[in-house]
C-alpha positions in Angstrom: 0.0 0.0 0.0 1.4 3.2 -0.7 -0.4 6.8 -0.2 -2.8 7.8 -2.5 -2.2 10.0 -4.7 -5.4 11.9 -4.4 -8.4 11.8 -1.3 -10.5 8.4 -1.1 -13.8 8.4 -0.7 -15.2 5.9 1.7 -17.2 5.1 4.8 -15.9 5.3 9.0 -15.5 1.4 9.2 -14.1 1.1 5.6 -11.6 4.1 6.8 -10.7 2.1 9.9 -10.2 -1.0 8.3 -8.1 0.9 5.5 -6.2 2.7 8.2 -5.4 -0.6 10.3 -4.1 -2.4 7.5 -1.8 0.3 6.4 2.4 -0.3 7.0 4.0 1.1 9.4 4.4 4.8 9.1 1.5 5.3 6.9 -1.3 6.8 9.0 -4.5 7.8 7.2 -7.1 10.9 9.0 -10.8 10.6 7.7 -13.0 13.9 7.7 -16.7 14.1 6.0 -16.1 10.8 4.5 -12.6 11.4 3.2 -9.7 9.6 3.8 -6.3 11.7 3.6 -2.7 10.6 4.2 -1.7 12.2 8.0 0.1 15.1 6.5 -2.0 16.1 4.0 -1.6 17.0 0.5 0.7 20.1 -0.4 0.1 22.9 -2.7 1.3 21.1 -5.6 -1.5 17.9 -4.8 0.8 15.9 -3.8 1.8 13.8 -0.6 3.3 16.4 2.4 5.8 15.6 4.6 5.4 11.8 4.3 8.3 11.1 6.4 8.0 14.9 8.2 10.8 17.6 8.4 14.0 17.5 11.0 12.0 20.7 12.7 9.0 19.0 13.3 10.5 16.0 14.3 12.8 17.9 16.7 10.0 19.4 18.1 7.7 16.2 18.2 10.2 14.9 20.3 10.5 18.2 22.8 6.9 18.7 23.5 6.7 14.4 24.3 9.8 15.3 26.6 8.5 18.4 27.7 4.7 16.9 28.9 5.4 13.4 30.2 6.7 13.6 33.2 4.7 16.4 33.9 1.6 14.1 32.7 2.9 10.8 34.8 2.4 12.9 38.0 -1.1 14.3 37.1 -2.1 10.9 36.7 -1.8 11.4 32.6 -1.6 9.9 29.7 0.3 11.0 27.0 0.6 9.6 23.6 2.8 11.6 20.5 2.5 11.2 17.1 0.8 7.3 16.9 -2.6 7.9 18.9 -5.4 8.1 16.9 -8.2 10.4 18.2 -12.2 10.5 17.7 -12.8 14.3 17.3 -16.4 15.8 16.7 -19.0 13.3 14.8 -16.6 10.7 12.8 -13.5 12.3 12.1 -10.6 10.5 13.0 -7.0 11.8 13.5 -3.8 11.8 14.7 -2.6 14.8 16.9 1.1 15.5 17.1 0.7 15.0 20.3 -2.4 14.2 23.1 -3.1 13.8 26.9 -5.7 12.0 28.1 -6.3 12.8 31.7 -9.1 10.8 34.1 -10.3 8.0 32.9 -9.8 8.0 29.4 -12.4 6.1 27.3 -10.9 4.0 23.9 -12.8 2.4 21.1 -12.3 -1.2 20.6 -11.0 -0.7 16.8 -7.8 -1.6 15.9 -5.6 0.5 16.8 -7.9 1.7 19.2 -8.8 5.0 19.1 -8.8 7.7 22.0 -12.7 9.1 22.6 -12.1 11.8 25.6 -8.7 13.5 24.4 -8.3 16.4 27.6 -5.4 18.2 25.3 -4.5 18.0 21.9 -1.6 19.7 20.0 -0.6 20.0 16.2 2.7 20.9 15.0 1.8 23.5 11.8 3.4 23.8 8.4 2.7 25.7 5.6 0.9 22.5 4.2 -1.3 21.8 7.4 -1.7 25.3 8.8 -5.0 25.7 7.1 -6.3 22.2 8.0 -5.1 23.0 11.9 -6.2 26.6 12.5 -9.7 25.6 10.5 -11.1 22.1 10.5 -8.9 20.7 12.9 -10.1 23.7 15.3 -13.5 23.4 14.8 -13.5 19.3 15.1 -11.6 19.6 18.2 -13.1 22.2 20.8 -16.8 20.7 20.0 -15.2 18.0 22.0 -17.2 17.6 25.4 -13.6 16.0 27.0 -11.3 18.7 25.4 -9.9 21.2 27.9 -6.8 22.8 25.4 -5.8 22.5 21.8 -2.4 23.7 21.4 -0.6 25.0 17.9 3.1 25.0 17.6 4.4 27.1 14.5 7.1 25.0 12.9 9.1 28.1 11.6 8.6 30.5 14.5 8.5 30.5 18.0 5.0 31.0 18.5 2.5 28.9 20.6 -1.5 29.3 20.3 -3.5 27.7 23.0 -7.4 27.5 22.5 -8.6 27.0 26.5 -12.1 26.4 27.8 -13.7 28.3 29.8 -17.1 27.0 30.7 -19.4 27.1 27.2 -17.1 29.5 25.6 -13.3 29.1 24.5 -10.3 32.0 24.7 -7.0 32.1 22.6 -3.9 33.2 24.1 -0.6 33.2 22.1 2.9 32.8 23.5 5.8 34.5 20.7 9.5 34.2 21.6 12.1 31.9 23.0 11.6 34.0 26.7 7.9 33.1 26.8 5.6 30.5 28.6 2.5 29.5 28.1 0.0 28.5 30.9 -1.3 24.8 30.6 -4.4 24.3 32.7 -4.4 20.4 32.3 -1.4 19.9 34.5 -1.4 23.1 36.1 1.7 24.6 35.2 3.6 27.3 32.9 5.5 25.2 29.7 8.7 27.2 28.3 8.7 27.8 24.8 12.5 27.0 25.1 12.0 23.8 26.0 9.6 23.4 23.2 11.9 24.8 20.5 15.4 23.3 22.0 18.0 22.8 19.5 15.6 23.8 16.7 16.9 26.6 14.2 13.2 29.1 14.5 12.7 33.0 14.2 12.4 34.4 17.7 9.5 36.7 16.7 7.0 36.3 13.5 7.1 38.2 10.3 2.8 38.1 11.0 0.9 39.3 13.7 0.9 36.4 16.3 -2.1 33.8 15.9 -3.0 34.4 12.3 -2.3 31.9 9.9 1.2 32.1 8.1 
């Protein structure tokens, strides 16, 4: 099996089964009844970042760093990159990176899939920044579980967080490699440093922080 090279249509249990039998490295997301490789497709139509960029990888790896022991003592679970998630009606995804805190609820698909995410963060790229800021934002916080969905700009320094706050939801943004941003979850402030260590960003965006780049 290799990614298609454009959309399939099919239906949630065709998707799953689809997505299960897929080799290793090849994860599938399904939205509206459309399957699409992880990544997405870039301007050009074709497959983007089927293996990902050194940034996004460096960064994958910080934020996993960065949240799990913090998680472990919240009682946490954490899961980066490989956990696929149940966002609003039947799209299926799979977040950069997730916590699941409580008692978290899974489907019994294979792999099973996450049902009460309580944070969920995406690594953007110019390829997913519209898919992340848009449907991916709109999927997510109609999520009864979701607390936090987090956006980490691959290029710049730049964190938004979309918190809850009782029926309504309020973005903050965090710009720079002095900054923190608050995460309510586990109850403490998360340095973009630590985030962005060892990866070559812009300290401050060329845009007005939060819009789309």
């Amino acid at each position: 099996m290799a990614y298609p090279a454009t959309p399939l249509r099919m239906t949630a249990e065709e998707y799953l089964a689809f997505d299960a039998a897929a080799p290793p490295g090849e994860k599938y997301e399904f939205y509206d009844g459309w399957v699409v490789p992880r990544h997405g497709y870039d301007e050009t139509g074709t497959v983007a970042m089927a293996g990902a960029s050194p940034e996004h990888n460096d960064i994958g790896i910080n934020v996993a760093a960065t949240f799990h022991a913090l998680a472990r003592k919240q009682g946490c679970r954490a899961g980066a990159g490989d956990q696929r998630v149940r966002s609003f009606g039947r799209a299926y995804v799979y977040p950069d990176f997730v916590l699941a805190c409580g008692e978290p609820v899974y489907s019994d698909d294979t792999p099973p899939v996450l049902e009460t995410p309580s944070l969920v963060l995406e690594i953007t790229s110019t390829s997913t920044v519209a898919v992340d800021r848009g449907q991916k934002l709109t999927s997510y916080t109609q999520l009864d579980s979701l607390q936090e969905y987090w956006i980490l700009d691959q290029e710049v320094a730049e964190v938004t967080r979309f918190a809850r706050t009782g029926n309504s939801w309020r973005i903050e943004n965090a710009v720079g490699l002095d900054a923190t941003m608050r995460c309510d979850v586990l109850g403490v402030e998360i340095a973009l440093a630590d985030l962005y260590a060892g990866v070559d960003v812009d300290d401050q965006p060329p845009y007005a922080p939060g819009s789309p780049s």
